[in-house]
N, CA and C atoms of all chains as a GROMACS GRO file, in nm:
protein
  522
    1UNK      N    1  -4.621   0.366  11.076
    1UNK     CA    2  -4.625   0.261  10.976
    1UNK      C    3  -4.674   0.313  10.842
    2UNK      N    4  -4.597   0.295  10.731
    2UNK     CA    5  -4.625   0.322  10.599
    2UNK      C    6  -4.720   0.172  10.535
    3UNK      N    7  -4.815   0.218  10.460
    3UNK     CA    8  -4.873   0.094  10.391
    3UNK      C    9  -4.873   0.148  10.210
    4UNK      N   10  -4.808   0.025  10.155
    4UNK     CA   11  -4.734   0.077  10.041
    4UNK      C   12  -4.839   0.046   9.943
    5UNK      N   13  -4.913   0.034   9.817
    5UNK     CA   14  -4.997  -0.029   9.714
    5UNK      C   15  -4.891  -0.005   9.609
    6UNK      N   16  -4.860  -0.118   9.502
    6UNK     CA   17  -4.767  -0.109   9.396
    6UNK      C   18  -4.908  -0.190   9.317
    7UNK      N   19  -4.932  -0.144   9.157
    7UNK     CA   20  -5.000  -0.200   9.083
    7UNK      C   21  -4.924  -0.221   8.988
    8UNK      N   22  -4.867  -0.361   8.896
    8UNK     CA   23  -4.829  -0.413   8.817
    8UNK      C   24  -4.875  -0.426   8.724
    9UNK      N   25  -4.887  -0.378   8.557
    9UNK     CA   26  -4.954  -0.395   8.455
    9UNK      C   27  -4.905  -0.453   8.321
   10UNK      N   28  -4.917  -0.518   8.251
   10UNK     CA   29  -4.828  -0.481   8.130
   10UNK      C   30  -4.829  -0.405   8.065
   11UNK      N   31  -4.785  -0.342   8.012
   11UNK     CA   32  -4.782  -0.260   7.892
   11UNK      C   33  -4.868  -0.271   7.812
   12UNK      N   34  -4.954  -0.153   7.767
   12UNK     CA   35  -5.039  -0.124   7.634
   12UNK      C   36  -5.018  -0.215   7.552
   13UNK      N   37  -4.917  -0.191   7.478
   13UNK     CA   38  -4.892  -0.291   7.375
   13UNK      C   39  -4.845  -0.428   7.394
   14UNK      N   40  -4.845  -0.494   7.547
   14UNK     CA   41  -4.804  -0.625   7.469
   14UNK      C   42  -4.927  -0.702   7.496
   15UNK      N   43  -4.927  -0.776   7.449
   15UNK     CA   44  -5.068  -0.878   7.434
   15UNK      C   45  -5.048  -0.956   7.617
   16UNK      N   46  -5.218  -0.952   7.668
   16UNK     CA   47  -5.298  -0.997   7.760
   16UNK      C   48  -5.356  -1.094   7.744
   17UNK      N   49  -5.311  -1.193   7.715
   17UNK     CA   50  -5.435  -1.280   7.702
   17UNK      C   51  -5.489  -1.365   7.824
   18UNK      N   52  -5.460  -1.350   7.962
   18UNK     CA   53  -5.557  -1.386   8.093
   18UNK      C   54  -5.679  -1.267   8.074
   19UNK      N   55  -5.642  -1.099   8.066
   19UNK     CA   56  -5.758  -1.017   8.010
   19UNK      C   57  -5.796  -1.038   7.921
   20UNK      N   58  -5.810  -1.108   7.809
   20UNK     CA   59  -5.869  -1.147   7.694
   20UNK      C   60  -5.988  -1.245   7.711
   21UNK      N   61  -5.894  -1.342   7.826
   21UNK     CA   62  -6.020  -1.474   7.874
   21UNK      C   63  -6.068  -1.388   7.981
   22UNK      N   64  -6.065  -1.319   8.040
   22UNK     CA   65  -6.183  -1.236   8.146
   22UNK      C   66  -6.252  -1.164   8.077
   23UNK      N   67  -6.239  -1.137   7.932
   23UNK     CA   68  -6.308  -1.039   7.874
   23UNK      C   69  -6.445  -1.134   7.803
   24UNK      N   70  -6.399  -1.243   7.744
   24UNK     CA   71  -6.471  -1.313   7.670
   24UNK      C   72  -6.554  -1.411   7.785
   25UNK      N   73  -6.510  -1.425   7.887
   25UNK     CA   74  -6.599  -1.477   7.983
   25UNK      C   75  -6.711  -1.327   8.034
   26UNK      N   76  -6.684  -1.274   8.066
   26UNK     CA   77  -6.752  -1.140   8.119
   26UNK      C   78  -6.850  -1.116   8.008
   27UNK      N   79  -6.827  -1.156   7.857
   27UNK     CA   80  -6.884  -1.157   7.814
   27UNK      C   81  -7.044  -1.279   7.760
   28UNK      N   82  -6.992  -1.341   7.774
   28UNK     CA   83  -7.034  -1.468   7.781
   28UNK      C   84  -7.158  -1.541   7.887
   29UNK      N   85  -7.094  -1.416   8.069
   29UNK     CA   86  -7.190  -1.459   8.133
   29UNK      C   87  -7.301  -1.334   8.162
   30UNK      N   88  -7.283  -1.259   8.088
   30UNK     CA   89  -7.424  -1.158   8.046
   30UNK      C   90  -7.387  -1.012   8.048
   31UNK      N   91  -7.286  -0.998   8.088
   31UNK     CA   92  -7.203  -0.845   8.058
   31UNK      C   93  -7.177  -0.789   7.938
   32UNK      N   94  -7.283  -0.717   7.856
   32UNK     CA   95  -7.244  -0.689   7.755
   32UNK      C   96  -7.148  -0.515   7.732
   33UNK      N   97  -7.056  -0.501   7.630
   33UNK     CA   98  -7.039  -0.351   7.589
   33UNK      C   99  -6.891  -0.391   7.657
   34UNK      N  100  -6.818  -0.534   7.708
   34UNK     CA  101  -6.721  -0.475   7.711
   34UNK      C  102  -6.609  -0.462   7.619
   35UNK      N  103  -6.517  -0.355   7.660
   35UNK     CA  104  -6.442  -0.338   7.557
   35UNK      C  105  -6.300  -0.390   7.568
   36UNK      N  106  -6.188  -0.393   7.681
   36UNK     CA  107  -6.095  -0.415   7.718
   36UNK      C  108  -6.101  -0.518   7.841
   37UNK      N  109  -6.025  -0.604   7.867
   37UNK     CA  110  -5.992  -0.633   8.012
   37UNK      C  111  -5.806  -0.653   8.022
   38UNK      N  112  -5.796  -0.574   8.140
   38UNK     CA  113  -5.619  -0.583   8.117
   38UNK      C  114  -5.608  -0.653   8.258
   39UNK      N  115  -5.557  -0.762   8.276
   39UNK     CA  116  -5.493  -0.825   8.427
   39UNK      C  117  -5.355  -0.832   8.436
   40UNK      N  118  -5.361  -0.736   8.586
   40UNK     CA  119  -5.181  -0.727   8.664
   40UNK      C  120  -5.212  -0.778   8.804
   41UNK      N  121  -5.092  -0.706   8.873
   41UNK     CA  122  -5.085  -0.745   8.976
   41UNK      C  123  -5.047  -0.656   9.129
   42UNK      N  124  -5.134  -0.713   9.219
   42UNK     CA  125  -5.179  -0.572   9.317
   42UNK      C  126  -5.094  -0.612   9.488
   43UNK      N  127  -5.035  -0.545   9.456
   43UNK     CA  128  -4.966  -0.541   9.617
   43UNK      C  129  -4.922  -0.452   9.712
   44UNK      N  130  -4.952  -0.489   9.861
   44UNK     CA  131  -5.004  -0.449   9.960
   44UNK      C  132  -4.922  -0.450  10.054
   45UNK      N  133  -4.812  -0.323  10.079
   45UNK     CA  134  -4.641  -0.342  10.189
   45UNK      C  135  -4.699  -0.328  10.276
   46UNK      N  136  -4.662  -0.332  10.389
   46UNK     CA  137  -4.656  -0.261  10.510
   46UNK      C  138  -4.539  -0.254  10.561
   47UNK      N  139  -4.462  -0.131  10.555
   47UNK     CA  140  -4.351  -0.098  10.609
   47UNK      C  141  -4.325  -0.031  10.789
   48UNK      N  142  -4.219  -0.022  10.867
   48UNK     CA  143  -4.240  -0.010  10.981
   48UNK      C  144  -4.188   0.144  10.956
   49UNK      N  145  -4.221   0.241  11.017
   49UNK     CA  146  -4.196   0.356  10.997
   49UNK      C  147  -4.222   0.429  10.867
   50UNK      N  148  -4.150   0.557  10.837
   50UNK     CA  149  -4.217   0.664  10.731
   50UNK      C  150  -4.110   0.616  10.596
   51UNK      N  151  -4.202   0.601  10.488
   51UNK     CA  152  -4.116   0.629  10.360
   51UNK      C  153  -4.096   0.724  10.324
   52UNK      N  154  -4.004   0.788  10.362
   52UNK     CA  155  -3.964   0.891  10.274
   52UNK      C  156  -3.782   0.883  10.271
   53UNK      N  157  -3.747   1.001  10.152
   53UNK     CA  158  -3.591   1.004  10.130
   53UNK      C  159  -3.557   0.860  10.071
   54UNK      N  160  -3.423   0.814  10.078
   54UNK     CA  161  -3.390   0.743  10.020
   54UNK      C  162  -3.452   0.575  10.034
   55UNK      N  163  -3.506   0.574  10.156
   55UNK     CA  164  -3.581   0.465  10.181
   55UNK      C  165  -3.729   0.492  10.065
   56UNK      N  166  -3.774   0.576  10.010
   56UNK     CA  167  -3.888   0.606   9.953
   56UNK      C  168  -3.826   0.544   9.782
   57UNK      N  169  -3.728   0.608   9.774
   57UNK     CA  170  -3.626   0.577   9.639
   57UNK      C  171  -3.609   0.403   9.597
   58UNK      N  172  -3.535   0.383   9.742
   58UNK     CA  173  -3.525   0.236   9.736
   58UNK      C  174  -3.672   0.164   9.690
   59UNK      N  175  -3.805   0.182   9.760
   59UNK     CA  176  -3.876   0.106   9.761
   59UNK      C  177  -3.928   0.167   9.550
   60UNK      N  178  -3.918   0.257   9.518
   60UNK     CA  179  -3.967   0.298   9.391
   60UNK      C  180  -3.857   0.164   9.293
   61UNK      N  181  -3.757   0.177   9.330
   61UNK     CA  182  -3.628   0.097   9.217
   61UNK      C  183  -3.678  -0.033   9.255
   62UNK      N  184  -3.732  -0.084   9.332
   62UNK     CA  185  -3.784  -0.267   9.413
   62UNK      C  186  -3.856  -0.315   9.324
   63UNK      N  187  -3.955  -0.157   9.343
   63UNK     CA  188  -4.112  -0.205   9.224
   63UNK      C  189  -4.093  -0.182   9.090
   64UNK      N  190  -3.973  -0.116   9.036
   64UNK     CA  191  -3.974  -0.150   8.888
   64UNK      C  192  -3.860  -0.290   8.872
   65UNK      N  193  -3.814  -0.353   8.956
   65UNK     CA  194  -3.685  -0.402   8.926
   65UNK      C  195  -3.758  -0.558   8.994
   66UNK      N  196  -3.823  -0.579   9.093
   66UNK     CA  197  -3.835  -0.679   9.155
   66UNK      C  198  -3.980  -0.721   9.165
   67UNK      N  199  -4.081  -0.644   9.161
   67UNK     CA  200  -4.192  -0.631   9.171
   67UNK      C  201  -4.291  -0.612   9.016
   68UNK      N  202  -4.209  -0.585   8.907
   68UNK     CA  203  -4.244  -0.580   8.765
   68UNK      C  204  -4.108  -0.616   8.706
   69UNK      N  205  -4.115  -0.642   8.588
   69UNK     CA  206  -4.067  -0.682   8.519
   69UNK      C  207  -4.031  -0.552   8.372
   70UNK      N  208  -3.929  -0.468   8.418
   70UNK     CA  209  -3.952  -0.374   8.330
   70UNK      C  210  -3.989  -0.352   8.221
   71UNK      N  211  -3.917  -0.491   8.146
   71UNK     CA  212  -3.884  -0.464   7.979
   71UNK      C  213  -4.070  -0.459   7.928
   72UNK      N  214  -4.155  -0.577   8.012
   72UNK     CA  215  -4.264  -0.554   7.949
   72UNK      C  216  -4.383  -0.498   8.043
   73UNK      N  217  -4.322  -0.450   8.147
   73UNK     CA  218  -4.417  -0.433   8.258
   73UNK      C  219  -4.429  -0.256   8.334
   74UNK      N  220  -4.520  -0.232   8.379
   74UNK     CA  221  -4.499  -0.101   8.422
   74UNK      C  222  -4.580  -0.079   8.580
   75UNK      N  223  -4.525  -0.001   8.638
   75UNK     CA  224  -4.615   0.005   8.763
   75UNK      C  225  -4.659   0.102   8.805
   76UNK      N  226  -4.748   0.139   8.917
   76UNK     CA  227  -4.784   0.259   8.957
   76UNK      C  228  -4.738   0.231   9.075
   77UNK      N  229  -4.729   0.348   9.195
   77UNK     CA  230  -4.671   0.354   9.353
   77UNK      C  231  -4.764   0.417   9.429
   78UNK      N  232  -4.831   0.402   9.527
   78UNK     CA  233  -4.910   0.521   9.608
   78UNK      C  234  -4.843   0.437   9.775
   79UNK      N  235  -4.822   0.582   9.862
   79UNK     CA  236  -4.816   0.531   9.948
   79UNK      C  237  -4.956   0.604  10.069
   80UNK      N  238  -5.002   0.526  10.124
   80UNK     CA  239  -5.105   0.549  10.155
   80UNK      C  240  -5.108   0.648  10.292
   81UNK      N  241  -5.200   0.712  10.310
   81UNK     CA  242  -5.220   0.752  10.457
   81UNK      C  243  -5.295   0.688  10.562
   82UNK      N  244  -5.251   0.697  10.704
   82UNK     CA  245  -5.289   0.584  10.822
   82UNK      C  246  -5.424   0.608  10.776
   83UNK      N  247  -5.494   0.469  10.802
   83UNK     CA  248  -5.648   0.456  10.774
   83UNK      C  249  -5.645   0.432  10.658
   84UNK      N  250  -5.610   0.512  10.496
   84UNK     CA  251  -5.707   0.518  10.377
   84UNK      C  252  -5.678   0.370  10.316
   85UNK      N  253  -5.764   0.334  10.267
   85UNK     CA  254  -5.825   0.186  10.171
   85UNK      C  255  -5.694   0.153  10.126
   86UNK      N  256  -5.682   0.003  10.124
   86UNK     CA  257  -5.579  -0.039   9.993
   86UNK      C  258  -5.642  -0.070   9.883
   87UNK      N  259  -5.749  -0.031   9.821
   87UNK     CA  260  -5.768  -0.097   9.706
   87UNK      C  261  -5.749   0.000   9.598
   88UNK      N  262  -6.824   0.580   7.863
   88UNK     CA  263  -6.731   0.454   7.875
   88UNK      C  264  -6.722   0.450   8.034
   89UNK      N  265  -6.764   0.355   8.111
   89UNK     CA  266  -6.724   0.329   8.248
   89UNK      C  267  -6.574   0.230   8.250
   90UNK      N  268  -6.481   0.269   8.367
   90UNK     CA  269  -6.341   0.180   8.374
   90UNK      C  270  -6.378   0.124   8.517
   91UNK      N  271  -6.380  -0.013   8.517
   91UNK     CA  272  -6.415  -0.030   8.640
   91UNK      C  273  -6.251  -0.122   8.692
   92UNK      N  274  -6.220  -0.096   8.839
   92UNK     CA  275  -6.075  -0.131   8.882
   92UNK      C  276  -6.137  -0.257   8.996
   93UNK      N  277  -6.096  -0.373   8.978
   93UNK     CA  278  -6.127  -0.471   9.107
   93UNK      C  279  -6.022  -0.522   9.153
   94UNK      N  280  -5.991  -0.510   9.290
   94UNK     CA  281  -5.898  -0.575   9.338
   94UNK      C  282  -5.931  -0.706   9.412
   95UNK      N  283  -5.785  -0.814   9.402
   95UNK     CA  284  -5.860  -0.940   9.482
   95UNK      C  285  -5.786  -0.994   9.507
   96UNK      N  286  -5.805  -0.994   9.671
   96UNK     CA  287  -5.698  -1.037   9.766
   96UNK      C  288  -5.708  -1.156   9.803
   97UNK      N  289  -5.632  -1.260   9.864
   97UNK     CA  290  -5.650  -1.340   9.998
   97UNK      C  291  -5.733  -1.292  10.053
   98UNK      N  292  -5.805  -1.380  10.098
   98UNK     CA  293  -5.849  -1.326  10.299
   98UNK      C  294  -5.712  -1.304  10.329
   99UNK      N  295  -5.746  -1.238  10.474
   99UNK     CA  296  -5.632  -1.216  10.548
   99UNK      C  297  -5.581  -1.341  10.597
  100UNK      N  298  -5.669  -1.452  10.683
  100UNK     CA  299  -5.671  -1.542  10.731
  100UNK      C  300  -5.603  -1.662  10.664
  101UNK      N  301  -5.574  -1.623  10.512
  101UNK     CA  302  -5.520  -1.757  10.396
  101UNK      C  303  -5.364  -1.683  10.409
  102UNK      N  304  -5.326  -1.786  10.428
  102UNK     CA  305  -5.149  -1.773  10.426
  102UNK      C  306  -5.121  -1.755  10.220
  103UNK      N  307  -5.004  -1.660  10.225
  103UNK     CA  308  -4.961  -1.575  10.110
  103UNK      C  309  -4.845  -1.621  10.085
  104UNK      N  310  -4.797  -1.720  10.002
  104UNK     CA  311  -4.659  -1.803   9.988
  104UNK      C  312  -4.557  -1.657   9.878
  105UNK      N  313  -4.669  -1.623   9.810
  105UNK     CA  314  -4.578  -1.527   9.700
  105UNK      C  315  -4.568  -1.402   9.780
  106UNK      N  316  -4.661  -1.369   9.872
  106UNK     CA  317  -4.636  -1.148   9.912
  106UNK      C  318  -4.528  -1.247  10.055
  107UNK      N  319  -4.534  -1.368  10.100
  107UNK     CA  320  -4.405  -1.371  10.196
  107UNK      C  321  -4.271  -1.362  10.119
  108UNK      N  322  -4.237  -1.429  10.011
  108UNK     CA  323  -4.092  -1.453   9.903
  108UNK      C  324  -4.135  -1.329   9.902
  109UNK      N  325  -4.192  -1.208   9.832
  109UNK     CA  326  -4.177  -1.088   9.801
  109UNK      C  327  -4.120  -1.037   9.926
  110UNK      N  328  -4.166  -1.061  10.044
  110UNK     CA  329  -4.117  -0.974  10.153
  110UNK      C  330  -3.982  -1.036  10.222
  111UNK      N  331  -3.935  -1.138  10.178
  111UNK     CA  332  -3.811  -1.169  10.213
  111UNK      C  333  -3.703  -1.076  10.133
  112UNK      N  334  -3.753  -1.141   9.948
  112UNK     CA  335  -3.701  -1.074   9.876
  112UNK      C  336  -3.657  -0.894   9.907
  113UNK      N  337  -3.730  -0.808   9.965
  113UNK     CA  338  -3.754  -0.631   9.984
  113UNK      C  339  -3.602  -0.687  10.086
  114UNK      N  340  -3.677  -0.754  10.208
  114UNK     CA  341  -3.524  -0.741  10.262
  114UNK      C  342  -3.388  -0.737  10.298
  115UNK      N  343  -3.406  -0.817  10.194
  115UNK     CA  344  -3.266  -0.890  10.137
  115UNK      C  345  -3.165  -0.807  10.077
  116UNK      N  346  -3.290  -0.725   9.970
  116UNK     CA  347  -3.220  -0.657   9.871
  116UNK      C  348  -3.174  -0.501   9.983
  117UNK      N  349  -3.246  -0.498  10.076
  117UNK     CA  350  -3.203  -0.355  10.150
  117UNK      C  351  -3.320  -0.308  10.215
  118UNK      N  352  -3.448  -0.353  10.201
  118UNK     CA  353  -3.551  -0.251  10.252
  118UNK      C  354  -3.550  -0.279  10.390
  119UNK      N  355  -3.539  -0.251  10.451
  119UNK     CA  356  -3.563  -0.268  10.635
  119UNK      C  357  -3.694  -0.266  10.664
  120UNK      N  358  -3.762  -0.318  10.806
  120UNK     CA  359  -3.854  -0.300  10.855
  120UNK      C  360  -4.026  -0.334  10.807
  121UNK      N  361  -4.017  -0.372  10.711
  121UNK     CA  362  -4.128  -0.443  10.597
  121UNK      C  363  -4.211  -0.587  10.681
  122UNK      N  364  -4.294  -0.550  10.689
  122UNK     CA  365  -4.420  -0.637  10.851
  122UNK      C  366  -4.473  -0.728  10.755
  123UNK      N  367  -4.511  -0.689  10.648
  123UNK     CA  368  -4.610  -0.773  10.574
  123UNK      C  369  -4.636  -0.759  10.418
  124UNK      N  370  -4.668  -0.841  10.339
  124UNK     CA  371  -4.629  -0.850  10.183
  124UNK      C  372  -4.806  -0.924  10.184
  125UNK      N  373  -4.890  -0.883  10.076
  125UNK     CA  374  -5.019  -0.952  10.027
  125UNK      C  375  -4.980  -0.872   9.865
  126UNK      N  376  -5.021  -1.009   9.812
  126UNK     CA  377  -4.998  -0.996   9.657
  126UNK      C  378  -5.159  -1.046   9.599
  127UNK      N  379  -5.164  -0.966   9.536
  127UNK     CA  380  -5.332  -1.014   9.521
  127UNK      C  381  -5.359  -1.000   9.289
  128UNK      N  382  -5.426  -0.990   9.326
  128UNK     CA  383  -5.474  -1.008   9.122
  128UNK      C  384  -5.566  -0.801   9.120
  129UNK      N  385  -5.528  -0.759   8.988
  129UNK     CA  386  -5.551  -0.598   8.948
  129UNK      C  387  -5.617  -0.636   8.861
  130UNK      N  388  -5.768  -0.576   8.771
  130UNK     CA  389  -5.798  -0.626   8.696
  130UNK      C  390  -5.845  -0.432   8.658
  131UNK      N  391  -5.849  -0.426   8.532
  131UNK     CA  392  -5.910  -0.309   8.481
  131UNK      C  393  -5.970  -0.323   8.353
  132UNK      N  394  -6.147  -0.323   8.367
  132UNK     CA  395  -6.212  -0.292   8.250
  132UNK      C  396  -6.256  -0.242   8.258
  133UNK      N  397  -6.274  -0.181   8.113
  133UNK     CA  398  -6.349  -0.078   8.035
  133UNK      C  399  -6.479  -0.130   7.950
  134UNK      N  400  -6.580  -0.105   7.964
  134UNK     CA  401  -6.708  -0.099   7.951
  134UNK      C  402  -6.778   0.032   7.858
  135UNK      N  403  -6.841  -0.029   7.764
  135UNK     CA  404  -6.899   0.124   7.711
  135UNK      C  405  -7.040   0.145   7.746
  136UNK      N  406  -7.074   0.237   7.773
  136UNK     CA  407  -7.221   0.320   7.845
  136UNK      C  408  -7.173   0.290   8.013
  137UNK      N  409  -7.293   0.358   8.074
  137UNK     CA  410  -7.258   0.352   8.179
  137UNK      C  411  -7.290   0.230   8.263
  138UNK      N  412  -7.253   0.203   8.395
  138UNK     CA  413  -7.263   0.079   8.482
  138UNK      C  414  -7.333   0.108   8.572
  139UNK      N  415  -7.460   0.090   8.576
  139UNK     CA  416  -7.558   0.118   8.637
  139UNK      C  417  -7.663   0.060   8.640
  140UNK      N  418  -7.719   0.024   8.752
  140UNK     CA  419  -7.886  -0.045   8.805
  140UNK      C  420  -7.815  -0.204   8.812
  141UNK      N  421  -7.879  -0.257   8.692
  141UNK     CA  422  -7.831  -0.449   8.667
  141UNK      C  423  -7.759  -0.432   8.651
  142UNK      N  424  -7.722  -0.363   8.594
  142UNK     CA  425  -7.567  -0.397   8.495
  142UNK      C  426  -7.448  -0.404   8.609
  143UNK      N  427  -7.466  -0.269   8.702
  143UNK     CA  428  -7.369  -0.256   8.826
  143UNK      C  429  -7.367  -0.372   8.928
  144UNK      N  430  -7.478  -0.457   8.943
  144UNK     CA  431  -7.521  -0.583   9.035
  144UNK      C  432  -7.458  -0.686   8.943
  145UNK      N  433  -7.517  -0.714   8.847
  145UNK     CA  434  -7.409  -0.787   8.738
  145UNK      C  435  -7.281  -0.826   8.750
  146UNK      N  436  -7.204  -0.695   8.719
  146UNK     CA  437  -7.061  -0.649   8.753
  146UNK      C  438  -7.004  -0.687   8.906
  147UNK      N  439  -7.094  -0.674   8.996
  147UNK     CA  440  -7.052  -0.704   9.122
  147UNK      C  441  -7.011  -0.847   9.162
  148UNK      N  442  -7.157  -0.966   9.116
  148UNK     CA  443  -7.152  -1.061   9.092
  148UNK      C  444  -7.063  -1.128   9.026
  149UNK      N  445  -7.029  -1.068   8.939
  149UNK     CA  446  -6.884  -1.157   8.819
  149UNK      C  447  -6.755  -1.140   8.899
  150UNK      N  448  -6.748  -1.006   8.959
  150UNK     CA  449  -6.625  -0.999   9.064
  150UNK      C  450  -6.593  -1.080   9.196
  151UNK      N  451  -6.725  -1.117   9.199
  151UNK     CA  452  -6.703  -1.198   9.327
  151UNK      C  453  -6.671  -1.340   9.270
  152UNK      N  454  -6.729  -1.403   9.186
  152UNK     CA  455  -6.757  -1.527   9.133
  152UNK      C  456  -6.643  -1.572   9.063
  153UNK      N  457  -6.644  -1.465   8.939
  153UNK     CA  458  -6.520  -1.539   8.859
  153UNK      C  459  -6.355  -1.470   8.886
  154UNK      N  460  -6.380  -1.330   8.905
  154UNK     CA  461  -6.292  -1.248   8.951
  154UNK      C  462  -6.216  -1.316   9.062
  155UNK      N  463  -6.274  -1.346   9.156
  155UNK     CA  464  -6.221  -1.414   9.255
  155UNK      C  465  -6.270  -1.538   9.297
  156UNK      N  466  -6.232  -1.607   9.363
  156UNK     CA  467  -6.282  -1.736   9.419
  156UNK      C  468  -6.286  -1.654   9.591
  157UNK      N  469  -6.459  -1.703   9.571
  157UNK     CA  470  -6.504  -1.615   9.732
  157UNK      C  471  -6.480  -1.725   9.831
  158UNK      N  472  -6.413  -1.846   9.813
  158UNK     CA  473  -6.389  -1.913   9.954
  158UNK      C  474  -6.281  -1.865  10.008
  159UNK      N  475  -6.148  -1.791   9.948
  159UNK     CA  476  -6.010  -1.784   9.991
  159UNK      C  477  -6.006  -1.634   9.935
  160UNK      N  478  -6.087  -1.621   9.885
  160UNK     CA  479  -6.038  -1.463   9.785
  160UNK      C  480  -6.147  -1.334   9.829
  161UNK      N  481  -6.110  -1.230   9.833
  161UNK     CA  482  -6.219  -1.083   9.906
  161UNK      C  483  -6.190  -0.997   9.748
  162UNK      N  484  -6.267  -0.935   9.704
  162UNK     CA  485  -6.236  -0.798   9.576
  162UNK      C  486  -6.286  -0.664   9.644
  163UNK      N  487  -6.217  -0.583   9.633
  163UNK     CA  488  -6.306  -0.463   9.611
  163UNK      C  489  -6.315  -0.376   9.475
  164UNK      N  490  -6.439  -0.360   9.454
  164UNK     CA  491  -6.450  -0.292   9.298
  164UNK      C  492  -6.489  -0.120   9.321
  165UNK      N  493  -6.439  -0.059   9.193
  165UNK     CA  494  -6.450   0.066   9.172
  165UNK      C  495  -6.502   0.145   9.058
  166UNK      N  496  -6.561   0.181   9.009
  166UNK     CA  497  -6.580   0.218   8.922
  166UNK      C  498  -6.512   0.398   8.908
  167UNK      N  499  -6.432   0.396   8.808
  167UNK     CA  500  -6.360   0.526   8.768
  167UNK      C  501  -6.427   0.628   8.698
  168UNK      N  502  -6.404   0.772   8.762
  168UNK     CA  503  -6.466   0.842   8.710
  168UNK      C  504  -6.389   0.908   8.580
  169UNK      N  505  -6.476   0.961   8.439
  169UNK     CA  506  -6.366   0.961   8.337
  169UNK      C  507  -6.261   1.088   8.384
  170UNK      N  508  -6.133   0.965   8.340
  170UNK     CA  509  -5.991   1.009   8.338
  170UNK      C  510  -5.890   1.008   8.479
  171UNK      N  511  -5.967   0.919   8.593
  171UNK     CA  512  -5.936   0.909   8.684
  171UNK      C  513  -5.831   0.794   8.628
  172UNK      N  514  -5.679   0.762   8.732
  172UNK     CA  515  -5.597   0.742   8.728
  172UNK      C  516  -5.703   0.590   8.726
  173UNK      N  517  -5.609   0.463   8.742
  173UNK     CA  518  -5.639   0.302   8.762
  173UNK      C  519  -5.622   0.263   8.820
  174UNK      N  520  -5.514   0.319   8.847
  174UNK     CA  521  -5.422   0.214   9.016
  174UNK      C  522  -5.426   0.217   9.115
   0.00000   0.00000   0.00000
């Protein structure tokens, strides 16, 4: 069993503003010095067998195409080893 | 500058209406064999000085509280070492 983590972000440049209100709350309830807050989105496959080869391909084209939103979105891929953390 | 990464899931135990449509969606489009879909919230801030003593208990507290809603929601937080990846 493969366990997949895809992290969803927007892009640098386009404006956050759910991280904007986590920033100004974080600030607000006694966290001072921060500088940024960026919010995406974190997900957790579990596939039956090994990703690799074209099944590895497929799942990379899912997460920019189905899982983000290219034009303003970008993602990262890790596929994990049996046991290690999803976070 | 500390980057701290929190993730925040469902419990396991709370049914996932969006990582199930995501996991219909994988199959549909071609992915085979896909057990399970959890879609959860990515959050990444950046903080200047370091996160440490209160400040790190602080930080913990806001993740649990506002970061997530701890009746239905679990985080795990990280703090990045500089230039470590985010995701």
């Amino acid at each position: 069993m493969a366990r997949v983590v895809v992290d969803v972000m927007l892009k640098p440049e386009i404006l956050d503003p759910q991280g904007r209100a986590v920033q100004g709350a974080l600030g607000r309830l006694g966290l001072d010095g921060v500088t940024d807050v960026r919010q995406g989105k974190h997900f957790v496959i579990d596939i039956d067998g090994d990703l690799e080869g074209e099944r590895h391909d497929l799942m990379h084209r899912l997460a920019d195409e189905l899982l983000s939103n290219p034009v303003i979105e970008s993602y990262e891929m890790r596929v994990l080893a049996d046991g290690e953390d999803a976070s």
